[in-house]
C-alpha distance (Angstrom), angle and dihedral (degrees) to the residues before:
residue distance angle dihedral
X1 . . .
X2 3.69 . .
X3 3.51 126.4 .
X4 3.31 119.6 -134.2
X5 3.92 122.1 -165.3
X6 3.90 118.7 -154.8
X7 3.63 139.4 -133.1
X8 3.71 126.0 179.5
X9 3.65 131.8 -170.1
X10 3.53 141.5 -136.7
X11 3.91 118.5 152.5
X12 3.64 86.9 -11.0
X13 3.48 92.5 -58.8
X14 3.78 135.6 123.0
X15 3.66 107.4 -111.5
X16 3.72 139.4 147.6
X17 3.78 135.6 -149.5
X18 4.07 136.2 -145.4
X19 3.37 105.2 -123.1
X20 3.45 102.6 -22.3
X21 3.73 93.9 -55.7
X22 3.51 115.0 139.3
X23 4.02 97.5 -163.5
X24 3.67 78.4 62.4
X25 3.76 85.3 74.1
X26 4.29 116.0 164.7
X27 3.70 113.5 176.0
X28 3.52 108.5 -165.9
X29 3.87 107.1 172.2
X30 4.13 130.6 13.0
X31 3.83 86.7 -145.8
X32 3.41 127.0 54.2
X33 3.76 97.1 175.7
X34 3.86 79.6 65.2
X35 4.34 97.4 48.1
X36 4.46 84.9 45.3
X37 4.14 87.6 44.5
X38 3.85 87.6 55.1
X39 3.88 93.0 41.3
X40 3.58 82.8 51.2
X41 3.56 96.4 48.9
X42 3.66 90.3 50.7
X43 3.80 94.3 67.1
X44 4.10 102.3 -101.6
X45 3.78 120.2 124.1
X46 3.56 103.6 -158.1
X47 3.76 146.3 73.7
X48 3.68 136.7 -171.9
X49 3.86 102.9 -150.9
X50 4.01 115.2 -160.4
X51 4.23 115.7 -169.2
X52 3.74 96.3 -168.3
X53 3.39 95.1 169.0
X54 3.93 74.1 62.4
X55 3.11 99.5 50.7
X56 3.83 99.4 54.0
X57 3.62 92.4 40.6
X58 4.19 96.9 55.4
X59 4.38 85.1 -128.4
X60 3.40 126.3 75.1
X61 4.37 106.4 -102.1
X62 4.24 100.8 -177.2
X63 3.49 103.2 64.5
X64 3.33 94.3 138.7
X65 3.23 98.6 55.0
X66 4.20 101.4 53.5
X67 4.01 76.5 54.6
X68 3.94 95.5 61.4
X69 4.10 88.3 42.9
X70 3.67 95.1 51.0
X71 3.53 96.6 39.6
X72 3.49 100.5 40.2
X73 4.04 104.1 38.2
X74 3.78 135.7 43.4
X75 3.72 98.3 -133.3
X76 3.25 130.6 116.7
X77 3.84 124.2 -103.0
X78 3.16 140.7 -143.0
X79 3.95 118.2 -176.2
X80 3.58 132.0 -155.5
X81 3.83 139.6 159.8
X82 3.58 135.7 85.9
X83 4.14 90.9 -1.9
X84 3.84 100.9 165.3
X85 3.67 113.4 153.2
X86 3.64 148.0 23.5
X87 3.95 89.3 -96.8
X88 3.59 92.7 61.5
X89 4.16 92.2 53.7
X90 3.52 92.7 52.3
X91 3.26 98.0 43.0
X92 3.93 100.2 44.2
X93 3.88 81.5 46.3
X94 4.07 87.1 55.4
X95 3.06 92.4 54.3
X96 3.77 95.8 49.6
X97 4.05 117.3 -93.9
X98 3.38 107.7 157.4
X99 4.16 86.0 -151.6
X100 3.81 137.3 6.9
X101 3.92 114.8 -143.8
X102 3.73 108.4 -148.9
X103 4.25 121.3 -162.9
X104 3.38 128.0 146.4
X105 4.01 92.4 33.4
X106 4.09 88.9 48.1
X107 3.73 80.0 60.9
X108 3.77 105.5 40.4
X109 3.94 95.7 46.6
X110 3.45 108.3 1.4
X111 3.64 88.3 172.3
X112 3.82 93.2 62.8
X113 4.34 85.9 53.6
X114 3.90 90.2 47.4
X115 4.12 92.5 58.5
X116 4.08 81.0 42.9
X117 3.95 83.9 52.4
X118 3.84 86.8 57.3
X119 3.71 99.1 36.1
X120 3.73 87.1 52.9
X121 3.75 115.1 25.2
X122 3.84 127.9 -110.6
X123 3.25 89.3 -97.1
X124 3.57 99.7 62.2
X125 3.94 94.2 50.1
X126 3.59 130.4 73.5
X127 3.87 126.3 -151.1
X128 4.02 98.9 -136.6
X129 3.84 104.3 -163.6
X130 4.08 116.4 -175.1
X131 4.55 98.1 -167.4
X132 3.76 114.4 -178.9
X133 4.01 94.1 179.6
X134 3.52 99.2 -27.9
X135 3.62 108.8 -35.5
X136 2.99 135.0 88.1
X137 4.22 133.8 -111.0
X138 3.17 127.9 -150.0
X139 4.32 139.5 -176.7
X140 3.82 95.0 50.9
X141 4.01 89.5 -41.8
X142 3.99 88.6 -63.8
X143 4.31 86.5 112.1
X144 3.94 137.2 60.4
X145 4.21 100.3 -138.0
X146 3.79 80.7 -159.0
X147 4.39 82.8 -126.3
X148 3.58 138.4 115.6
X149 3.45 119.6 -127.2
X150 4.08 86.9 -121.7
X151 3.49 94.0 62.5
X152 3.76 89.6 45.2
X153 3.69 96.1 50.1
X154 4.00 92.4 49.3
X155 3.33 97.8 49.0
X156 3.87 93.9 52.3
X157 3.52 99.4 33.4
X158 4.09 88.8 64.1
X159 3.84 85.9 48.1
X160 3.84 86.3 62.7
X161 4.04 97.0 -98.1
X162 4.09 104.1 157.4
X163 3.91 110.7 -174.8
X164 3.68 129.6 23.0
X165 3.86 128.6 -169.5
X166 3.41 105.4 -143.8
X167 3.87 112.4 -168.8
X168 4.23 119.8 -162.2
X169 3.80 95.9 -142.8
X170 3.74 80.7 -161.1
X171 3.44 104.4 67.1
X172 3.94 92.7 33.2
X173 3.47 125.5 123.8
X174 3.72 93.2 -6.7
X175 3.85 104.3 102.0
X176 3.74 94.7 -134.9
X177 3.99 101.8 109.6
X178 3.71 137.4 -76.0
X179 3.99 122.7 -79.1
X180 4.05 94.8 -102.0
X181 3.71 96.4 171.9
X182 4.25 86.4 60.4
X183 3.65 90.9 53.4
X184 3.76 93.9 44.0
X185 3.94 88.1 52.4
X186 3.83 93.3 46.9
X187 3.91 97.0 48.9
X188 4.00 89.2 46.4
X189 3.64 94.7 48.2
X190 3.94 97.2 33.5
X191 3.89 98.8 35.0
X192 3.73 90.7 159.6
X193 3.72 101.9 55.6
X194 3.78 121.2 83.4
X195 3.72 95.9 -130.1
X196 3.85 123.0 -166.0
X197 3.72 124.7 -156.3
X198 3.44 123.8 -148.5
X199 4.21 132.5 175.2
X200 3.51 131.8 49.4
X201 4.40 100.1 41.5
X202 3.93 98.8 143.5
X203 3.93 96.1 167.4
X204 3.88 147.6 -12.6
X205 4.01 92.8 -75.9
X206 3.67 81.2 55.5
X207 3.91 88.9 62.3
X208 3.92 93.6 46.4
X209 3.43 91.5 53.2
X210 3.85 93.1 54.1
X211 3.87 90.8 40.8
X212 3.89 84.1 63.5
X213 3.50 90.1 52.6
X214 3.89 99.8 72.7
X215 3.87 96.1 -113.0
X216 3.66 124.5 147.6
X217 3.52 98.7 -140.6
X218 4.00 145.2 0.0
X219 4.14 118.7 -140.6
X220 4.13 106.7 -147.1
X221 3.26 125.9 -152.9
X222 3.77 146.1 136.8
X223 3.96 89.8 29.4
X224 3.73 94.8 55.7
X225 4.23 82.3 51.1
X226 3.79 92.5 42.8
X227 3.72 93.2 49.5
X228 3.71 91.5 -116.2
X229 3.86 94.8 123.6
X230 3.97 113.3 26.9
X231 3.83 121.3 -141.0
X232 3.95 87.1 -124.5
X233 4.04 86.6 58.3
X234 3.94 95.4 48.6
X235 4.18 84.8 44.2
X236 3.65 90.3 61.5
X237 4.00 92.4 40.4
């Protein structure tokens, strides 16, 4: 299972969110060249990169920023936030993304995404699916797409989608453990998709319990910020 640090942006600053909600603003760093340096430095190789100013706005805002983290760290990077065009891929690819999570758009005109997903290659795209219940939210989590993350999942997956992050905006931000039952669902009925759950990891347990579950991958956050789960700890996971 890889383990997946997170860094999200507002102003160019690492911040994070309680569920979603961006008056429930924490910045933790100014620099987040300096928080992916010292995830580096730590011994993980990937990062889960979040533009929400993006992602409210419908265009990617912190260009500059994915340019100091690809340019200035090995790890690898995936990008998402405010992705709405073909443009943006290529460019975000350019300028060396490893992967580029698309949401709201995969919703809005998922055909669009699935020529992307053959322009591109599955592995260079990223399902991003939002689920509070069952359906699914788009527009930084500010919109009800009315969809269940089953339907979602199907359609894409027979359009060649590989791996989806699916974030429990439940569980997310709050510290109090991820939504293991949803991930155990998702790998039983999607055994073929690397899934990649993300919200709600509090400690290390947290991370056995989702290793169990089948999942390809687990995004960290707020605990790693909080000092809940050290970077020494996830090395050794």
């Amino acid at each position: 299972m890889r383990l997946i640090p997170a860094i999200d942006l507002i102003d160019g600053k690492c911040v994070r969110l309680t569920q979603g909600d961006y008056t429930l603003k924490k910045i933790y760093n100014e620099n987040p060249l300096e928080v992916a340096q010292r995830f580096e430095e730590a011994g993980l190789r990937h990062l889960h990169l979040v533009d929400l100013d993006g992602a409210k706005a419908g265009k990617v805002v912190n260009w500059k920023v994915v340019e100091s983290l690809t340019t200035r760290t090995g790890l690898a990077i995936d990008f998402g936030g405010g992705v709405k065009t073909k443009d943006d891929i290529r460019s975000l690819l350019e300028l060396g993304v490893r992967q580029v999570n698309l949401g709201s758009i995969a919703v809005k005109n998922p055909e669009l995404v699935y020529e992307w997903i053959e322009d591109f290659g599955s592995h260079k795209i990223i399902l991003s699916a939002d689920v509070k219940g069952m359906f699914v939210q788009i527009s930084g989590w500010q919109e009800n797409a009315s969809l269940t993350i089953d339907k979602l999942v199907t359609d894409f997956h027979q359009n060649g989608i590989a791996t989806v992050v699916c974030t429990d905006i439940d569980t997310d931000g709050m510290l109090r453990g991820p939504n293991v039952k949803l991930y155990e669902r998702l790998t039983a009925s999607f055994p073929k998709i690397d899934w990649i759950a993300s919200g709600g990891v509090s400690s290390i347990g947290d991370l056995h319990e989702l290793k169990k579950t089948g999942v390809a991958g687990a995004i960290i956050g707020k605990a790693i910020y909080e000092g809940r789960i050290t970077l020494e700890e996830l090395a050794k996971f």
